[in-house]
C-alpha positions as protocol buffer text, in pm:
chain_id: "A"
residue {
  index: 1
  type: UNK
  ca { x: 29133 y: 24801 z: 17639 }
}
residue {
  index: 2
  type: UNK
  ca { x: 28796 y: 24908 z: 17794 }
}
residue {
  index: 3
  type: UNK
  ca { x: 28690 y: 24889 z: 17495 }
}
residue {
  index: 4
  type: UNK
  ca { x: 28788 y: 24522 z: 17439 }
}
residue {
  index: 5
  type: UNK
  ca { x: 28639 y: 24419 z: 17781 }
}
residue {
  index: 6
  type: UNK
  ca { x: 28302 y: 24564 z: 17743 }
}
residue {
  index: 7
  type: UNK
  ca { x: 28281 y: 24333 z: 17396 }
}
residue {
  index: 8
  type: UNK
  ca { x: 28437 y: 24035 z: 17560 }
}
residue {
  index: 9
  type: UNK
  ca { x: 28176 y: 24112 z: 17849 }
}
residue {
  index: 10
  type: UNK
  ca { x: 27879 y: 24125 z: 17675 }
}
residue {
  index: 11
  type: UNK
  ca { x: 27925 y: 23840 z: 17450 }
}
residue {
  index: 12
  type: UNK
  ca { x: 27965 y: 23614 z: 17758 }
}
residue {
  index: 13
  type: UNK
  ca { x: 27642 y: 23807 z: 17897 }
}
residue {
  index: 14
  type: UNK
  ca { x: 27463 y: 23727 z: 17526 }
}
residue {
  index: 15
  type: UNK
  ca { x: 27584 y: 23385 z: 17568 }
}
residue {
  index: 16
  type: UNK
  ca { x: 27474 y: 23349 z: 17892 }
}
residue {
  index: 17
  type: UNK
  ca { x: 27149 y: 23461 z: 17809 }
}
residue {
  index: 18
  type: UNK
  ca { x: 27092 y: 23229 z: 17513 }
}
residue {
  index: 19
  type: UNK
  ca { x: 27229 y: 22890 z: 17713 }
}
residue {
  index: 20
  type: UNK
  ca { x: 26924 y: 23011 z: 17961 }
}
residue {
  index: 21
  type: UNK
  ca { x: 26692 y: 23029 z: 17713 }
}
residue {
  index: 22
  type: UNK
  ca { x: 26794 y: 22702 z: 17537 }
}
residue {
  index: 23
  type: UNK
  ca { x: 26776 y: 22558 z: 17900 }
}
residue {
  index: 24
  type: UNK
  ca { x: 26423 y: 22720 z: 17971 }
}
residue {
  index: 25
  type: UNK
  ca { x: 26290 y: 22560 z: 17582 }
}
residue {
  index: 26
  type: UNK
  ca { x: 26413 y: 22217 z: 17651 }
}
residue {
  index: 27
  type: UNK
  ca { x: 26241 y: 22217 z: 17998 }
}
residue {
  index: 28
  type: UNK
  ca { x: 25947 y: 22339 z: 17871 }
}
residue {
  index: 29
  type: UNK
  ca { x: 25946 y: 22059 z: 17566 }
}
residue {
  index: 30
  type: UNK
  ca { x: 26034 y: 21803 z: 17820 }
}
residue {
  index: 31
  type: UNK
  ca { x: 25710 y: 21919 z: 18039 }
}
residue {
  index: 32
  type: UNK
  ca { x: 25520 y: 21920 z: 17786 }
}
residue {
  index: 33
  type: UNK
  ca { x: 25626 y: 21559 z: 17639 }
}
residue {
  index: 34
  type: UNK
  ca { x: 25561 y: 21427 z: 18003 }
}
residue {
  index: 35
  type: UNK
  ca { x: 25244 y: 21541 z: 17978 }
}
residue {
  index: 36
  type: UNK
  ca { x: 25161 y: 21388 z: 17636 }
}
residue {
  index: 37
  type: UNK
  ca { x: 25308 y: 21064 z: 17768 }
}
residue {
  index: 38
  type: UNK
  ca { x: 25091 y: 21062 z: 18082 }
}
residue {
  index: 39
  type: UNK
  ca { x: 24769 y: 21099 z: 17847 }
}
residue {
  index: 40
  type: UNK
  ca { x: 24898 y: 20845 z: 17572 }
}
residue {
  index: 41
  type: UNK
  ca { x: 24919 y: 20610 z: 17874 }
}
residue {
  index: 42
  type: UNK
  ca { x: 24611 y: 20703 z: 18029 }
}
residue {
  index: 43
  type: UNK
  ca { x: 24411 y: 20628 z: 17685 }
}
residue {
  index: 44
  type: UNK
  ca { x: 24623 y: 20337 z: 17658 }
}
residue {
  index: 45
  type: UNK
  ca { x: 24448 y: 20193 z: 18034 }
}
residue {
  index: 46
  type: UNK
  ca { x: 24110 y: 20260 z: 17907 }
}
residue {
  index: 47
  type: UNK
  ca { x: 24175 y: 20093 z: 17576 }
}
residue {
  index: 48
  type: UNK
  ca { x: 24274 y: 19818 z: 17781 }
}
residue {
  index: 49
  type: UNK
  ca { x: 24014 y: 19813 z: 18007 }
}
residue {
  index: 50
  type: UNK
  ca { x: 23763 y: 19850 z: 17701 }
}
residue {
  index: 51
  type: UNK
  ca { x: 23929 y: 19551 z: 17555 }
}
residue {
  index: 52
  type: UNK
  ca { x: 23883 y: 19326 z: 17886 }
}
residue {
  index: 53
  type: UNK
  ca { x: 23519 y: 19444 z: 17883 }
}
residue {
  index: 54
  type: UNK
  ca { x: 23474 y: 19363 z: 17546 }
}
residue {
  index: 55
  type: UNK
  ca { x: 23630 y: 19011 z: 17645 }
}
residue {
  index: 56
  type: UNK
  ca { x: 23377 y: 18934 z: 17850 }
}
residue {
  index: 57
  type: UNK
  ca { x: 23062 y: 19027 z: 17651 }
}
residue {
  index: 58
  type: UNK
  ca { x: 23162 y: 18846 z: 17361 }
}
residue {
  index: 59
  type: UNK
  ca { x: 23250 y: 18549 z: 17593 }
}
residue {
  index: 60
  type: UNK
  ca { x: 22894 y: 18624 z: 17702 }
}
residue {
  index: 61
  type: UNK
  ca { x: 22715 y: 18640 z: 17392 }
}
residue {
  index: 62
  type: UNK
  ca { x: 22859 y: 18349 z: 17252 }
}
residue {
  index: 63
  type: UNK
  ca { x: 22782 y: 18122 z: 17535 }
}
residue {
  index: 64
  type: UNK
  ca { x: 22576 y: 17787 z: 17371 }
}
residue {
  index: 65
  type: UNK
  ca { x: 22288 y: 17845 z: 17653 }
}
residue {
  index: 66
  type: UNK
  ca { x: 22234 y: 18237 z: 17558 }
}
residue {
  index: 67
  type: UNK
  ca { x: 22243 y: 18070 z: 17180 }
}
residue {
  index: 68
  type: UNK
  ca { x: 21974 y: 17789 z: 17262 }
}
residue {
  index: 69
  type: UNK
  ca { x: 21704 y: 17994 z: 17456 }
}
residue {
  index: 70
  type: UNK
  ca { x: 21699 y: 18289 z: 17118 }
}
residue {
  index: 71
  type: UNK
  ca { x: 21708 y: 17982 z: 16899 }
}
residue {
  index: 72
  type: UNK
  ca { x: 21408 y: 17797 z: 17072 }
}
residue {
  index: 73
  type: UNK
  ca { x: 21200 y: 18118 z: 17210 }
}
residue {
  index: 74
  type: UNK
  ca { x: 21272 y: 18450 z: 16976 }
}
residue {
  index: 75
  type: UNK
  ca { x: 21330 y: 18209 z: 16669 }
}
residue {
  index: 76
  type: UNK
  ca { x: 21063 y: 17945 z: 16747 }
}
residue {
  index: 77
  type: UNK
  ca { x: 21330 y: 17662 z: 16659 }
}
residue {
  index: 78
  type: UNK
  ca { x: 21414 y: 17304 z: 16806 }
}
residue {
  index: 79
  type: UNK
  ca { x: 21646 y: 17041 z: 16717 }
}
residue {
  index: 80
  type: UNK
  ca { x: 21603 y: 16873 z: 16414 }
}
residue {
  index: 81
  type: UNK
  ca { x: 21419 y: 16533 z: 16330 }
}
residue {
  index: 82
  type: UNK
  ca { x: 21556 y: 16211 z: 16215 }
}
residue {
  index: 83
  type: UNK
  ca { x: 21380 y: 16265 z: 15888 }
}
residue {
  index: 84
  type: UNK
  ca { x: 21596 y: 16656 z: 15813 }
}
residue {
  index: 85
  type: UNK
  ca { x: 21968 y: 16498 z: 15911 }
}
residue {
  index: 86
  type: UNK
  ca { x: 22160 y: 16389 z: 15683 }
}
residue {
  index: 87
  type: UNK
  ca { x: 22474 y: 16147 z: 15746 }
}
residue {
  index: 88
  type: UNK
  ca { x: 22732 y: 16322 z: 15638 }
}
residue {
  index: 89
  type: UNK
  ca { x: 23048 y: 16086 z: 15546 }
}
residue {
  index: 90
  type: UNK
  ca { x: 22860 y: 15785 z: 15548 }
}
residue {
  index: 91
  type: UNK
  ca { x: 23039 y: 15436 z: 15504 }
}
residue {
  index: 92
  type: UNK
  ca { x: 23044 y: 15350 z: 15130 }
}
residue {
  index: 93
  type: UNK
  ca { x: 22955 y: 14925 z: 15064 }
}
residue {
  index: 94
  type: UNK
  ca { x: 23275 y: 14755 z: 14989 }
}
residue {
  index: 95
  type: UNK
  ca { x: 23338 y: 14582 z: 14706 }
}
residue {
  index: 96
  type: UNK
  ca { x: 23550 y: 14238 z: 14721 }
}
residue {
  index: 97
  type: UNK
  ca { x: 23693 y: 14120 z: 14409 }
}
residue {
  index: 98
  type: UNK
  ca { x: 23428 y: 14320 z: 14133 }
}
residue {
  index: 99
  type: UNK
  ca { x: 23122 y: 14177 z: 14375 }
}
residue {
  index: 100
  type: UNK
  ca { x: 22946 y: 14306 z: 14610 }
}
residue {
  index: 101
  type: UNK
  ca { x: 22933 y: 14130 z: 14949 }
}
């Protein structure tokens, strides 16, 4: 009988012992993935950020003025003369019954 009680009372103590440390590796794991989250959303604010920035230079560089004063003073250009357009889609003469009008 002692016997059977010392067996009975160390398998709950074993048990006991292994639901704590199962309890003490899930706690850890869900520190640890808190952590990770906190940093994934942390890089995800600066990406953000980055991308707003980002926003506004291109919105910046692209602006027709910016465009005009490199085209005229780096590039040495200016609008183009009658003589170098060309009408694009111009009006073709009609014809009226095989004649032309």
């Amino acid at each position: 009988m002692k016997g059977r009680f010392f067996g009975l009372w160390l398998s709950a103590i074993v048990a006991s012992g292994l639901t704590f440390v199962a309890h003490l590796a899930l706690r850890i794991e869900a520190i640890r993935l808190g952590y990770a989250v906190d940093r994934a959303r942390r890089e995800r604010d600066a990406l953000i950020e980055q991308i707003r920035l980002l926003e506004v230079e291109k919105a910046t560089l692209q602006a027709p003025e910016r465009i005009e004063a490199i085209a005229r003073l780096r590039l040495k250009m200016a609008p183009p003369g009658l003589e170098r357009t060309i009408a694009w889609g111009a009006p073709k003469p009609r014809h009226a019954a095989g004649r032309l009008q």
